[in-house]
PyMOL CGO cylinders between C-alpha atoms (Angstrom):
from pymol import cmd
from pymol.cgo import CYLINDER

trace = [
    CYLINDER, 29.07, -20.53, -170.89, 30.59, -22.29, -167.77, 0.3, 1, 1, 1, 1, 1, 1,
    CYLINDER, 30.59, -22.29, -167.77, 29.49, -19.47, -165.36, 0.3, 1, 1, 1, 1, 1, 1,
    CYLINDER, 29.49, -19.47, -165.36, 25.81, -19.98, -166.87, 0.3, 1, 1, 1, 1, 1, 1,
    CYLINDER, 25.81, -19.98, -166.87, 26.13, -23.59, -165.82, 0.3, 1, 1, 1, 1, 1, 1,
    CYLINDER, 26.13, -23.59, -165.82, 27.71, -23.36, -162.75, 0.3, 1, 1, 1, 1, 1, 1,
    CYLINDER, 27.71, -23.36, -162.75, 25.27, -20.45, -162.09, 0.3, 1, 1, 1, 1, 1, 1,
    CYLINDER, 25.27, -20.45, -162.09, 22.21, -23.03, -162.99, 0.3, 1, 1, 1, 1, 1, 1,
    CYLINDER, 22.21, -23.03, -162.99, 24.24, -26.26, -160.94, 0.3, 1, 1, 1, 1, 1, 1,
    CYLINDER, 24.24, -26.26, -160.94, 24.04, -24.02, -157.39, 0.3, 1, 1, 1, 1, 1, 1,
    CYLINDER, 24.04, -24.02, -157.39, 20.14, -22.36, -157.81, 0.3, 1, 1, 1, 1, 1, 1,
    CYLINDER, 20.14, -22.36, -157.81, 19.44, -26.40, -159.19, 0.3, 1, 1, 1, 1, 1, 1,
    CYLINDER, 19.44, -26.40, -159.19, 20.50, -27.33, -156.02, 0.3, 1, 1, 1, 1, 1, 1,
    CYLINDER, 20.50, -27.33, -156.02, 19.51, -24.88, -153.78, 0.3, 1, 1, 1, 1, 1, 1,
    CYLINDER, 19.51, -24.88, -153.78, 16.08, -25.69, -154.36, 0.3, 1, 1, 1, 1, 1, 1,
    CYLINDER, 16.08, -25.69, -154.36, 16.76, -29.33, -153.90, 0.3, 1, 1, 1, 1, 1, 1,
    CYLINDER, 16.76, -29.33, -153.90, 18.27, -28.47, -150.73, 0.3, 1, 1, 1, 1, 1, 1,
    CYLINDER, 18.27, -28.47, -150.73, 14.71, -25.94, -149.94, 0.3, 1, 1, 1, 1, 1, 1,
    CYLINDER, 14.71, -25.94, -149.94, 12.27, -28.83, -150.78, 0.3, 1, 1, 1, 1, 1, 1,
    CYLINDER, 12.27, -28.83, -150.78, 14.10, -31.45, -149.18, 0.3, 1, 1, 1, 1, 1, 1,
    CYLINDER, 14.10, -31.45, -149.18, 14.59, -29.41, -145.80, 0.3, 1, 1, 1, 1, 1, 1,
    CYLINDER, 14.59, -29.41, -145.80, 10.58, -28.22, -146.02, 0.3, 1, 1, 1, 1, 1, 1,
    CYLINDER, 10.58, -28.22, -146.02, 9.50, -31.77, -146.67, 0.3, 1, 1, 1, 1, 1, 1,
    CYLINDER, 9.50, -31.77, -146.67, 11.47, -33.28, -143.59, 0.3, 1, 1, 1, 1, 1, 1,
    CYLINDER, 11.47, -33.28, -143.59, 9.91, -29.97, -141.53, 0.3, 1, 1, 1, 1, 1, 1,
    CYLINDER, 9.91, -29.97, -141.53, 6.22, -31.01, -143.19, 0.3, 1, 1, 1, 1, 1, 1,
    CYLINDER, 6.22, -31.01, -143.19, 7.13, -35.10, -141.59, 0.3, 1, 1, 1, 1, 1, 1,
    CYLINDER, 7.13, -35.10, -141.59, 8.05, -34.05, -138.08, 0.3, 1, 1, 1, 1, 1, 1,
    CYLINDER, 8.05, -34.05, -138.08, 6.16, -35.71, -135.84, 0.3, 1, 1, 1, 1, 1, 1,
    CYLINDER, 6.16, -35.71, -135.84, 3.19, -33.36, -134.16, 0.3, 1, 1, 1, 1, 1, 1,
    CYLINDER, 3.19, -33.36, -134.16, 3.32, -33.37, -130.38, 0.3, 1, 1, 1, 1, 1, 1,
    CYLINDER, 3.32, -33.37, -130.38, 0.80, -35.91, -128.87, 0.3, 1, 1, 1, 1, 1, 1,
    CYLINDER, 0.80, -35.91, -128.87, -2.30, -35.06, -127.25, 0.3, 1, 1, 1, 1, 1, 1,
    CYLINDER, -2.30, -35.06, -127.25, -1.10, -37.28, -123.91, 0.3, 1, 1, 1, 1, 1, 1,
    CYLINDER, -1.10, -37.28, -123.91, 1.69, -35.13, -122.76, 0.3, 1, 1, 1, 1, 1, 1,
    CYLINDER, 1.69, -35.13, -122.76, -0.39, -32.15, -122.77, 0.3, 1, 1, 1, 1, 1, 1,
    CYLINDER, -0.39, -32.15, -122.77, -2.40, -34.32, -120.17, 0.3, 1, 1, 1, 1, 1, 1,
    CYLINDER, -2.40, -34.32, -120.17, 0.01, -36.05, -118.18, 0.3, 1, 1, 1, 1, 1, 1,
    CYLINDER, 0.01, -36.05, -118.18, 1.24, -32.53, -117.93, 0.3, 1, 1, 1, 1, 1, 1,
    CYLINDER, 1.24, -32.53, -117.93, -1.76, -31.30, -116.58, 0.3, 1, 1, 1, 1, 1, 1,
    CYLINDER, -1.76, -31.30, -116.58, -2.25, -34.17, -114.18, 0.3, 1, 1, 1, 1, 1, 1,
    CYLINDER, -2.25, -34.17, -114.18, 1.37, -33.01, -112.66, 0.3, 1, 1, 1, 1, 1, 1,
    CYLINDER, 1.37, -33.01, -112.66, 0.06, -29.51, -112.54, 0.3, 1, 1, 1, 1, 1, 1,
    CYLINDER, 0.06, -29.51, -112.54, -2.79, -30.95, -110.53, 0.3, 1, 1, 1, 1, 1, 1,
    CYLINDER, -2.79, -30.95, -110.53, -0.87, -33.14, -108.27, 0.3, 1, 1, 1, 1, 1, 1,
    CYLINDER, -0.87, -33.14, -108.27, 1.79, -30.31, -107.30, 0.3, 1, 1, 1, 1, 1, 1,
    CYLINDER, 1.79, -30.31, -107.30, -1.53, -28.51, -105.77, 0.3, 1, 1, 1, 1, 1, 1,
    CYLINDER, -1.53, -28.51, -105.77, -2.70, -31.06, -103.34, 0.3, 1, 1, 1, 1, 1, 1,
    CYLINDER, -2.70, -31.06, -103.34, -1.27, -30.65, -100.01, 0.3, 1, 1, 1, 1, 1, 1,
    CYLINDER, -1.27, -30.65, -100.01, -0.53, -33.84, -97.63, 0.3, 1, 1, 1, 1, 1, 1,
    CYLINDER, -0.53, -33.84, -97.63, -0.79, -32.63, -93.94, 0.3, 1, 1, 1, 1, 1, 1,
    CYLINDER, -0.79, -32.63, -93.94, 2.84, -33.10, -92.32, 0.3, 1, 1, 1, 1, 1, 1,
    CYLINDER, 2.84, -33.10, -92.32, 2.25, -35.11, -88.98, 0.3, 1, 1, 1, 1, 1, 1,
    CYLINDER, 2.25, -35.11, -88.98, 4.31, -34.16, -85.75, 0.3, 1, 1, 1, 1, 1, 1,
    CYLINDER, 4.31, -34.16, -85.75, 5.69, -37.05, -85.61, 0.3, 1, 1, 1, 1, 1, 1,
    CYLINDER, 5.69, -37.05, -85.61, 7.51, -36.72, -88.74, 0.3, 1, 1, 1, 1, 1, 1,
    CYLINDER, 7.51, -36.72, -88.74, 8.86, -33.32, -88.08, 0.3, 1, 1, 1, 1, 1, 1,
    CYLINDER, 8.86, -33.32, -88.08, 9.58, -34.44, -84.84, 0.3, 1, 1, 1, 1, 1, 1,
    CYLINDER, 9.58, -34.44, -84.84, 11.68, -37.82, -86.18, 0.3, 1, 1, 1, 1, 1, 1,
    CYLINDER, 11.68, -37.82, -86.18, 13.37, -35.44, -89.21, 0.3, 1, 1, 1, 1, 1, 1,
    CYLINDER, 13.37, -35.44, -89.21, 14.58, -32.89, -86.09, 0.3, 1, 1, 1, 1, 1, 1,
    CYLINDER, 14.58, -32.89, -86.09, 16.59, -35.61, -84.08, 0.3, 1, 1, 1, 1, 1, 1,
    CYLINDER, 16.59, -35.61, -84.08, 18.59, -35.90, -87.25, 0.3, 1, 1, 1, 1, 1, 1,
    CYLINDER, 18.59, -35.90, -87.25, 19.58, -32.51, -86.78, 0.3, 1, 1, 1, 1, 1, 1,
    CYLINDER, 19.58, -32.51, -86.78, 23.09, -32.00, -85.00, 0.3, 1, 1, 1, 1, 1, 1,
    CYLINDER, 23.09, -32.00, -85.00, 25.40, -28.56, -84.78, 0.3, 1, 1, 1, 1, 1, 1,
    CYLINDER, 25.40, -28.56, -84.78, 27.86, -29.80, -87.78, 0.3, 1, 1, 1, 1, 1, 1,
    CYLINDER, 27.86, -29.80, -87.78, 25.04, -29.30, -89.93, 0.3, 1, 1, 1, 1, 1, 1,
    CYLINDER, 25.04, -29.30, -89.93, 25.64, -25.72, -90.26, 0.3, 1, 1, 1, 1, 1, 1,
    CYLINDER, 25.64, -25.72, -90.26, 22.15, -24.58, -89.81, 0.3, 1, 1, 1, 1, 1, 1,
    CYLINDER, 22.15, -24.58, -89.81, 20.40, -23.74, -86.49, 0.3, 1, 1, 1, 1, 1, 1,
    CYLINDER, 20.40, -23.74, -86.49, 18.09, -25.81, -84.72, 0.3, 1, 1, 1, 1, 1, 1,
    CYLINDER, 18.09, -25.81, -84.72, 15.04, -23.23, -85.81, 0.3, 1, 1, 1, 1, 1, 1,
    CYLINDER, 15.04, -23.23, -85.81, 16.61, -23.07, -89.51, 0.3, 1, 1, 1, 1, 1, 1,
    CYLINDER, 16.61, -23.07, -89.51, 16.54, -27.52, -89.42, 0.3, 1, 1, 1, 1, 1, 1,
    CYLINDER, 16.54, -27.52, -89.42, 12.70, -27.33, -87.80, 0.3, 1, 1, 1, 1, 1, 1,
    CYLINDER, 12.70, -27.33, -87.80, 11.99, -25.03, -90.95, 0.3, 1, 1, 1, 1, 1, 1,
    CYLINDER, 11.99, -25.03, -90.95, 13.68, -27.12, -94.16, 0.3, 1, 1, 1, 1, 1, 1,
    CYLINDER, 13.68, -27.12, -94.16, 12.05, -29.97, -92.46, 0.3, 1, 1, 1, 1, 1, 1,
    CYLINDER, 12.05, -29.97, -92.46, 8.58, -28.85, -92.48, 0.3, 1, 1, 1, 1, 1, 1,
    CYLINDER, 8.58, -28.85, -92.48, 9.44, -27.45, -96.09, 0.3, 1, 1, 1, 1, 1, 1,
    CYLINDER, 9.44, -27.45, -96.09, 10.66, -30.97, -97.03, 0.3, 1, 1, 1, 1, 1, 1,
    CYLINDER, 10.66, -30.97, -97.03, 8.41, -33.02, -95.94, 0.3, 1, 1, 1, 1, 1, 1,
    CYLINDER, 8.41, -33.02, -95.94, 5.43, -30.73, -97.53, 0.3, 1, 1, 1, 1, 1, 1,
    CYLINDER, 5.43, -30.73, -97.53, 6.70, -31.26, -100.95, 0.3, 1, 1, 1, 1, 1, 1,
    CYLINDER, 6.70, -31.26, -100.95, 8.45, -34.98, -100.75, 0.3, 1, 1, 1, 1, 1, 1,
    CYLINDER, 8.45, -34.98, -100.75, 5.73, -36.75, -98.37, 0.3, 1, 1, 1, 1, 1, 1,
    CYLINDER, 5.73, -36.75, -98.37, 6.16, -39.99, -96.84, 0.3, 1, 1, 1, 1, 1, 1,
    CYLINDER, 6.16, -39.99, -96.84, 3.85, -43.14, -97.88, 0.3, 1, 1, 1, 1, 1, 1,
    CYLINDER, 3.85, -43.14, -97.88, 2.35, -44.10, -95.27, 0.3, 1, 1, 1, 1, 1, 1,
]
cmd.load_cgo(trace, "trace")
């Protein structure tokens, strides 16, 4: 008679535990409509290309000196790179 009850006690609970867990899963919050746009509005951004000006390759090569362990060519390069994805403001 104890095994029937302990037997009853753990599938009692077991679906307490089922019902509870699938009614926190049904309450999750939904993702909102907003990110899927601000995520398209980065997607959009990261295609537009600002022009890189001489001057500011020319001003980011200066910086460049032979401790840097690149060459002078390899510096020219990473700066044009740089300054195509992280543009200044003017």
């Amino acid at each position: 008679m104890r095994l029937a009850h302990y037997i009853s006690g753990i599938a009692i609970g077991a679906v307490v535990l089922v019902s509870t867990v699938a009614g926190t899963l049904a309450q999750a919050p939904q993702p909102k409509q907003g990110a899927d746009d601000e995520a398209e509005e980065i997607l959009r951004d990261s295609e537009k290309s600002d022009p890189v000006t001489p001057d500011e390759v020319a001003a980011c090569i200066k910086q460049w000196g032979p401790q840097s362990q690149m060459t002078k060519d390899e510096w020219a390069q990473s700066c044009r790179s740089t300054l195509q994805y992280f543009p200044e403001d003017p």
